[in-house]
C-alpha positions as CSV (number, residue, x, y, z in Angstrom):
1,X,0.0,0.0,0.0
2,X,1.6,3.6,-0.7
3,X,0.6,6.3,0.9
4,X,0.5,9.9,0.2
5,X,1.8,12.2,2.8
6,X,1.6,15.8,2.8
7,X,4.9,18.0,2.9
8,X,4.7,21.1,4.5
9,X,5.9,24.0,2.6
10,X,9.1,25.9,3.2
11,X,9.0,28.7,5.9
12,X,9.9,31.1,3.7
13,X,6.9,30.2,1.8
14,X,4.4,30.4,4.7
15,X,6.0,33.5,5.9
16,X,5.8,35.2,2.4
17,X,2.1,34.0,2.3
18,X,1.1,35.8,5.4
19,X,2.5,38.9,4.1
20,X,0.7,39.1,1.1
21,X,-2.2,38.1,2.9
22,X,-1.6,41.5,5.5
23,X,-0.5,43.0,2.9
24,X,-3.8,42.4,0.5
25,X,-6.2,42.9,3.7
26,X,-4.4,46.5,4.1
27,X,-4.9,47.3,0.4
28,X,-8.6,46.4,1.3
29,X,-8.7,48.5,3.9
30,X,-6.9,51.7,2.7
31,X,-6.4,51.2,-1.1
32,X,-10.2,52.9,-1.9
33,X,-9.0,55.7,0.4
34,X,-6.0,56.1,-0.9
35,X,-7.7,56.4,-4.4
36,X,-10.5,58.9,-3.0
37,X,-7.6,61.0,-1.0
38,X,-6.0,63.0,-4.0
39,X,-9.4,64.0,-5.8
40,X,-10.3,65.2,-2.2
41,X,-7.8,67.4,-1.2
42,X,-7.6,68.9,-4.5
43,X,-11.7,69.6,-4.3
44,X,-11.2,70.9,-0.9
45,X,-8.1,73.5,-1.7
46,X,-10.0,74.8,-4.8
47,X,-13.1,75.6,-2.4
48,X,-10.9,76.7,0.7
49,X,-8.5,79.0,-1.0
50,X,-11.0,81.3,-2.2
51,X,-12.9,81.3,0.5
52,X,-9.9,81.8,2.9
53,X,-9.8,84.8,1.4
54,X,-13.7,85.8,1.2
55,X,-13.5,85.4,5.0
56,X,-11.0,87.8,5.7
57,X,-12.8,90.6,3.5
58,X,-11.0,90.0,0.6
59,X,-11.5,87.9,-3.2
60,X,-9.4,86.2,-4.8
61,X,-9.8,86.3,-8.8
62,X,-8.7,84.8,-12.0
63,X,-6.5,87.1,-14.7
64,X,-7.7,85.9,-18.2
65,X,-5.9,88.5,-20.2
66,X,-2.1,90.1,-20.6
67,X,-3.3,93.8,-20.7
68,X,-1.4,94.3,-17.7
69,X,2.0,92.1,-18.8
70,X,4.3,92.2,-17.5
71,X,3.2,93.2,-13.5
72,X,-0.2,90.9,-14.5
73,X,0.2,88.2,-16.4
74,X,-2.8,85.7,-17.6
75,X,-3.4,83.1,-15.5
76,X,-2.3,84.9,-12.6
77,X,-4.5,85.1,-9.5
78,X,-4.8,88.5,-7.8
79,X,-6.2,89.4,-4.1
80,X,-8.2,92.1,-4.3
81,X,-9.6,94.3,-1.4
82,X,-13.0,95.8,-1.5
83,X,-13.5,99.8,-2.3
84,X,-16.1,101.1,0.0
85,X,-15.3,105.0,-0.7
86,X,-14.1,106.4,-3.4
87,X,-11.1,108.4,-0.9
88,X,-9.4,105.0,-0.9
89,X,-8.7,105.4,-4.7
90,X,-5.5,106.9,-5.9
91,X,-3.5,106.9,-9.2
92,X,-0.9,104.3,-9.4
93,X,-3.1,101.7,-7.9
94,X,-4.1,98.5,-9.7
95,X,-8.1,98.2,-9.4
96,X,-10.6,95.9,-10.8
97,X,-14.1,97.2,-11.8
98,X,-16.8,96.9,-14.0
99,X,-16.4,99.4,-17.0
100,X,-19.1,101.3,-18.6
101,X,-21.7,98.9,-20.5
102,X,-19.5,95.6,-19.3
103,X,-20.8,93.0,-16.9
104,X,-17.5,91.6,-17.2
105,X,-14.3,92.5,-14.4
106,X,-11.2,93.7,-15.9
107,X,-8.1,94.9,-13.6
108,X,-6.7,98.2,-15.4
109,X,-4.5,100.6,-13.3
110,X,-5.5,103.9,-12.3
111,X,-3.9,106.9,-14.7
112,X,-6.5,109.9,-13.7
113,X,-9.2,111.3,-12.1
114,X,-12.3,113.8,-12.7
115,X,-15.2,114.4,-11.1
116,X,-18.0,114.3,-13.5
117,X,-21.6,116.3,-13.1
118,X,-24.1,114.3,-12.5
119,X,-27.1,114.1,-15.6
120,X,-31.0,113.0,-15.6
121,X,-32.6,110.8,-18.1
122,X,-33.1,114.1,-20.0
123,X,-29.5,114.8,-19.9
124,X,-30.3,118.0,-17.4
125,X,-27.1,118.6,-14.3
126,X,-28.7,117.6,-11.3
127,X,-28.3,120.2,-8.5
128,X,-27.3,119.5,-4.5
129,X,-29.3,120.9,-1.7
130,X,-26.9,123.8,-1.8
131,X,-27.8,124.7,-5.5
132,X,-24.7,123.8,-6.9
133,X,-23.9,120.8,-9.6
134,X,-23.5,117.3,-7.9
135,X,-20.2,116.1,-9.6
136,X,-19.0,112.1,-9.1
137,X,-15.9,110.6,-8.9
138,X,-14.4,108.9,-12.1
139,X,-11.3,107.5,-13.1
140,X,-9.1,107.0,-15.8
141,X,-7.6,103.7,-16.3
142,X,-5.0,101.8,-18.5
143,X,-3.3,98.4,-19.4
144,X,0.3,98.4,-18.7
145,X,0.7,96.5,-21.7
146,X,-2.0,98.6,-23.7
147,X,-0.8,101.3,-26.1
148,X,-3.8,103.8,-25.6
149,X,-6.1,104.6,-22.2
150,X,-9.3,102.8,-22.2
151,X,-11.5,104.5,-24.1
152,X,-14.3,106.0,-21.4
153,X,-14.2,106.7,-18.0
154,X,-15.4,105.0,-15.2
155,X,-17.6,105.5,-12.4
156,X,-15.8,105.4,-9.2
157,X,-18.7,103.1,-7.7
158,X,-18.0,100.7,-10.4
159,X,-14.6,99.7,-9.0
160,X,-14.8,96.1,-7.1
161,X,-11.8,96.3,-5.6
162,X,-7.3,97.6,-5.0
163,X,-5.1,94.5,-6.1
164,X,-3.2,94.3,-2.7
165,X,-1.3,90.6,-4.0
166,X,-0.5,89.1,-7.4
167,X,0.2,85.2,-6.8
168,X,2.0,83.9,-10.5
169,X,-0.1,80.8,-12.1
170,X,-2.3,80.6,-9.3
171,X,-4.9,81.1,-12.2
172,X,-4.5,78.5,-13.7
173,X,-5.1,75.5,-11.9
174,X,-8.4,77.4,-10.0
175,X,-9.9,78.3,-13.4
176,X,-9.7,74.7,-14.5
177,X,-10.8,73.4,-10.9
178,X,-14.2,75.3,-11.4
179,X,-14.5,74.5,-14.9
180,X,-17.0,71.8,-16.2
181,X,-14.3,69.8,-17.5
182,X,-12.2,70.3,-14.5
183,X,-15.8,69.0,-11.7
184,X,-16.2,66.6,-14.3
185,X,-12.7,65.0,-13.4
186,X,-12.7,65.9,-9.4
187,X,-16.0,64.5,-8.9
188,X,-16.8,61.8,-10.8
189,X,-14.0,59.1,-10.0
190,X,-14.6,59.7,-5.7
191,X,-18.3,58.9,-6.5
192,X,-17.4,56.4,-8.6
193,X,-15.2,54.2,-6.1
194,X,-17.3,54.9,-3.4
195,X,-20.6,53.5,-5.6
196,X,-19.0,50.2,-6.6
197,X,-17.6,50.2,-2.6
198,X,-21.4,50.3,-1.9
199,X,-22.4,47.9,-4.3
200,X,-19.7,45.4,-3.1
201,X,-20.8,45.5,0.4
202,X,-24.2,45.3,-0.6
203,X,-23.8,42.0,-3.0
204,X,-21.4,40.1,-0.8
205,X,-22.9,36.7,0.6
206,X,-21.4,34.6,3.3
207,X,-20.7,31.3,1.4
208,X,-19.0,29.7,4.1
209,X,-21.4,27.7,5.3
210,X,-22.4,26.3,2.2
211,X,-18.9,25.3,1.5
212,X,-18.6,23.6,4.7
213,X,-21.7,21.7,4.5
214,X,-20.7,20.5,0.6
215,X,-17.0,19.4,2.2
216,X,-19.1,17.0,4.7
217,X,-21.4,15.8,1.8
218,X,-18.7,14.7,0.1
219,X,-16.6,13.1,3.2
220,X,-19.7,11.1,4.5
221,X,-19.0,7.5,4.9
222,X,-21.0,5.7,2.6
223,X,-23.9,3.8,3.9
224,X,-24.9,0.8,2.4
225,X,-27.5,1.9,-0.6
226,X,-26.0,5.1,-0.7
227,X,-25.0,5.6,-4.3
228,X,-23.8,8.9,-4.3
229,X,-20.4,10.1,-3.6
230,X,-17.0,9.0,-4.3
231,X,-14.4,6.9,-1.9
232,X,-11.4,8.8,0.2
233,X,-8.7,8.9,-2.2
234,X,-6.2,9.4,0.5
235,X,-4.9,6.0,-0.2
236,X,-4.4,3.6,-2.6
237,X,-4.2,0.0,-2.8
């Protein structure tokens, strides 16, 4: 009769086992964090920058053109302070306002001043309580890099804001962040992973005891009439 014995495998072999087992449980664990981590932080600095910021009573804005290369350049990012009197404007400063007709921001600097009487609808100078003509602040503004002064002036309550910091390319990667393209790509892959994580947990089934019960199906001594099954081929004659 020869027998079959089993041989245990090397310790190396067990030892490298249990470490790919550990190391496959850990990868378990933290690999869908790991994943998630990256598209999270960069979600959270593109939303906590700005608002950093907003909460200290200034915004932080995108530059989109080189009208004021080379001080400005596009794709910078500029902190800007909020005008609430026209006193606070001087020439010389960097400033972004709305200009005349625009609803778009553009950051010019500051090359004059006038103050401007104020007109009706019907074009007639409206007068103060003292009699006299009520005259507003404009200003004059201009692209370092632009040849010529913009072409009208601008109201002094249209100015948003003095540039107080220019941060190089900061632009950039903000502009994309809040893009469509640029959500598309933050978003989509966390929600992903964590949808097929949810689906996983959801469609996993404890087979163990099925398997367990099949094993002693299939180790049962046979019984006389008992058809099914195979003999122990542990041994052979």
């Amino acid at each position: 009769m020869t027998t079959v014995e089993e041989v245990a495998a090397p310790a190396w072999r067990s030892g490298s086992a249990i470490v790919l087992a550990r190391a496959s449980a850990s990868w378990r664990s933290w690999g869908p964090t790991l994943l998630i981590a990256p598209f999270v932080a960069l979600i959270l600095a593109s939303y906590a920058v700005p608002l950093w910021y907003q909460l200290h009573g200034n915004r932080l804005l995108v530059v989109t053109s080189g009208s004021m290369a080379p001080e400005i350049a596009a794709g910078d990012g500029v902190v800007i302070q909020q005008v609430t009197d026209a006193s606070q404007l001087r020439v010389g400063q960097i400033i972004t306002f709305y200009p005349v007709g625009s609803a778009t921001l553009v950051t010019h600097r500051i090359v004059g001043m006038a103050r401007v009487e104020r007109v009706d609808n019907q074009g007639n100078g409206v007068l103060g309580a003292d009699g006299q003509p009520i005259k507003d602040p404009y200003i004059k503004t201009k692209g370092d890099a632009n040849k010529v002064d913009d072409p009208n002036l601008t109201p002094a309550t249209s100015v948003r804001g003095i540039v107080r910091e220019v941060h190089p390319g900061w632009g950039v990667p903000l502009a994309w962040a809040h893009s469509p393209m640029g959500r598309l790509i933050l978003f989509v892959p966390p929600l992903l992973v964590l949808a097929l994580l949810e689906l996983r947990s959801r469609s996993i089934v404890d087979l163990a005891p099925l398997v367990d019960g099949a094993r002693r199906l299939v180790r049962r001594p046979r019984r006389a009439g008992d058809l099914s099954g195979d003999a122990d081929a542990s041994t052979a004659a």
